[in-house]
N, C-alpha and C positions, 0 to 999 in steps of 0.2 A: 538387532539395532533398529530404531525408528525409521521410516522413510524420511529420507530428505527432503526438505516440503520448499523448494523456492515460492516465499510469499507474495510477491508482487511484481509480476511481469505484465506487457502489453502486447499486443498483439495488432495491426494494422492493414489495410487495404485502401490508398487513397482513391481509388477507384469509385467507392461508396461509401467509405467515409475519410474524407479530405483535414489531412492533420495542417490547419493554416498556421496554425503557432511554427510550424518547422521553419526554419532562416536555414535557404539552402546555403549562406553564406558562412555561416558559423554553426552551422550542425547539417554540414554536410556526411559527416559520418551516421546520422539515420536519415536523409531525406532521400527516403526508398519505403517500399512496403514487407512488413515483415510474417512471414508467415509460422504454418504450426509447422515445418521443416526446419527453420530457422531454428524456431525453439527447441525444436529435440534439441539439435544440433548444441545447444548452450547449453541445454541443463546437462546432455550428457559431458562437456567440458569443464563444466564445475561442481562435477560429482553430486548433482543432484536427483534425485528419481523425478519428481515431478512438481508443478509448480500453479501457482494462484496466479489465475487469470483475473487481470482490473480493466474497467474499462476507461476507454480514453476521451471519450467524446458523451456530453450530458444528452445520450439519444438512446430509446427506447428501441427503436432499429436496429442501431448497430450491437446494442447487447445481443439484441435478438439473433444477430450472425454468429455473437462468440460463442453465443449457446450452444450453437449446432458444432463448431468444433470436435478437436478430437479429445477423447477421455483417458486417453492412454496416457497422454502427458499430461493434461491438465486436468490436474485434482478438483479444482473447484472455480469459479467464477464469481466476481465482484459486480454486480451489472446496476445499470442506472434504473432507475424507474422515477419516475416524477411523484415524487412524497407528497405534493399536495391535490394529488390525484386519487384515483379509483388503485391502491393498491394492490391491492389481492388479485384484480383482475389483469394488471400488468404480469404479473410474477405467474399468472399462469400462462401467458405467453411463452415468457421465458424456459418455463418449467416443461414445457413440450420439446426440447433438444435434450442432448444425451449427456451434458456437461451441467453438475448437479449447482444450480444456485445458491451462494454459500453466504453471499452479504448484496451492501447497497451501498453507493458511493456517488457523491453528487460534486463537482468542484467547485466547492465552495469559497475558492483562494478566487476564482474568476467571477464568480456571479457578479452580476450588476447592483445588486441588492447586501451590504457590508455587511448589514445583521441576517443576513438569510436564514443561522442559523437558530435565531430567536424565536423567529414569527412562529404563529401557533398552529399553521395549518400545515407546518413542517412538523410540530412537537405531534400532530395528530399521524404525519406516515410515520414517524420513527416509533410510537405507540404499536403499530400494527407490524412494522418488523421486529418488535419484540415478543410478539404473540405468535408469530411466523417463526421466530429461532430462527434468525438474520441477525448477520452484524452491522453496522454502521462503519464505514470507513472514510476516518476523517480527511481529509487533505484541506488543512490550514495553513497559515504561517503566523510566524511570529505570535502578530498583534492580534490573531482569532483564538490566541489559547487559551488567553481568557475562558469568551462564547462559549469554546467547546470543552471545560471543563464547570461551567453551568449548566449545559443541556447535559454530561451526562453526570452530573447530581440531580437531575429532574427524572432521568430518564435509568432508574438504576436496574430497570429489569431490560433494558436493550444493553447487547454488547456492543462497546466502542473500539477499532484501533487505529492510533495515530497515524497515519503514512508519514513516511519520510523523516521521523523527528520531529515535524512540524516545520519543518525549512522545503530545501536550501535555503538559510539566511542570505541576506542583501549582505552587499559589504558593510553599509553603513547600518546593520541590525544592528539593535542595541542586545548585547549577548545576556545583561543580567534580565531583561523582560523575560528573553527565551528560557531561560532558565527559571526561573519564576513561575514562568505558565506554566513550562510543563510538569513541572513541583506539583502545580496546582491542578492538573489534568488527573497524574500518577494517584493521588489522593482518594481517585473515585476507585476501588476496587474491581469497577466492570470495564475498566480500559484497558489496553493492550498498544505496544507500538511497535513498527518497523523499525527494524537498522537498515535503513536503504535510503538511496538519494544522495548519499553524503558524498558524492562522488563527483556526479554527474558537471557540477561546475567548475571542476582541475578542469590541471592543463594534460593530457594523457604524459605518460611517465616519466613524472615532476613533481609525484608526491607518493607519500608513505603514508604506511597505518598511523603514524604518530600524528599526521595533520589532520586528522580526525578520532582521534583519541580523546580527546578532552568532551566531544559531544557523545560518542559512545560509554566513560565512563560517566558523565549528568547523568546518563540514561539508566544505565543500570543501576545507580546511587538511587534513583526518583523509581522505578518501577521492580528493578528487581531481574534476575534471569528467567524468572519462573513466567513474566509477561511483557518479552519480548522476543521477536520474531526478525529470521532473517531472509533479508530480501535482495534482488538483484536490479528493481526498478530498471531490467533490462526491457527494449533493447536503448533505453535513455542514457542506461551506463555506458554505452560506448563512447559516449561521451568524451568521459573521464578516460579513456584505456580499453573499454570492453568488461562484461561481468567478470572474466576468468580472474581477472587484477583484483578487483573487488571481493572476489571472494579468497581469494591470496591473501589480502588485506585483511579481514573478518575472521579469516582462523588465528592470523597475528594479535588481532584486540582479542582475541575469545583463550586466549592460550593461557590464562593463571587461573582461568575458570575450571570447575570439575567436568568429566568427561559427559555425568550427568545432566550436567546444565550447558555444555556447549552442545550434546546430543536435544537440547529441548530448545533453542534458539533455532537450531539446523532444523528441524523439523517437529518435534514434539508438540512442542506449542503450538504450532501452526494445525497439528490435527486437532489437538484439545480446543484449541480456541473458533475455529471455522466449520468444527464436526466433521472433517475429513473421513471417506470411508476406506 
């Protein structure tokens, strides 16, 4: 059987790097620091072997810590590097820890700059992670799906994946955009997306797989099983319940799928597409 590859987890230390987005008032269920303990601890409660580390803050620092991390649980790393920089010379920072650099991820839902993903001295790092064999990990919403399914029709020798869906949606998103965009993202052959996040804005256990059903089946409707990947966007799923729910949930939407293709969401895809060793 494939390894089970959790795609998209975080890892924290507010110590040295200070998560301010946390509201100890309504996300008091992570306003704490979580470490690679922690994580065993998850992956091995949702039957996973090991899992894609993302990074959570746009700093070349703090990747620089997840690098040195452990390898045993974590397969691979998503790390920041400032794309309108000296590339190559970032990533060998990074590349001196023992946790193999596997993508690049900037959050581009927060920057200051709405088109970020336009400008051209960003089209020039994403040029150079695609000559690296790096993926690009988008984290948009909604109304960037657009952007990001122009850059990667410009960009069709980098590999792209969606985080999250492209959400969590606002309540007042307009659902036919979301759908639309990511129609229009799916289209590009070199993207890929997480099933993860869809969670994280319940209320913990006060919802089913069916209130996220309708975004999971868009999903596989616009991309397919073969290029999508499943994730636990812990530990932000605690959120919603904790990953174990969510993954409870995820075998429930993945159940009229073949053993094939829910064995390539659980992990397959996640090594084919990140080059997992």
């Amino acid at each position: 059987m494939t390894a089970r590859i959790d795609a998209h987890v975080h890892l924290w230390n507010r110590a040295t790097d200070p998560q301010d987005w946390i509201d100890p008032a309504t996300m008091s269920a992570i306003d704490r620091d979580f470490g690679t303990d922690d994580l065993r601890a998850m992956v091995g409660a949702t039957g996973m072997d090991r899992a894609v580390l993302v990074q959570a803050s746009n700093s070349l620092d703090e990747s620089i810590r997840l690098s040195r991390s452990d390898p045993t649980v974590i397969a691979g790393l998503v790390a920041w590097v400032d794309l309108t920089g000296d590339v190559r010379a970032q990533l060998a920072e990074l590349r001196a820890g023992p946790v193999p650099v596997v993508g690049v991820r900037h959050l581009v839902h927060i920057d200051d700059d709405p088109e970020w993903l336009l400008r051209a001295d960003v089209a020039a790092g994403l040029d150079v992670l695609g000559s690296e064999g790096l993926t690009f990990d988008l984290v948009v919403r909604d109304w960037q799906l657009d952007q990001a399914a122009r850059v990667a029709a410009r960009h069709d020798g980098v590999a792209f994946v969606l985080d999250h869906l492209g959400g969590p949606l606002a309540e007042d998103a307009d659902a036919t955009r979301w759908q639309a965009g990511l129609r229009a993202l799916a289209a590009n052959p070199n993207v890929t997306a997480k099933v993860s996040g869809l969670t994280s804005g319940l209320a913990p256990g006060r919802w089913t797989a069916d209130d996220v059903r309708p975004l999971f089946e868009t999903a596989v409707d616009a991309f397919g099983p073969a290029r999508l990947l499943y994730g636990s966007d812990w530990p932000l799923a605690e959120l919603g319940g904790g990953a174990p729910a969510w993954r409870t949930a995820f075998d429930e939407l993945v159940g009229e799928l073949s053993a094939n293709e829910r064995d390539a969401l659980l992990g397959g895809n996640a090594v084919r597409f990140y080059s997992l060793g």
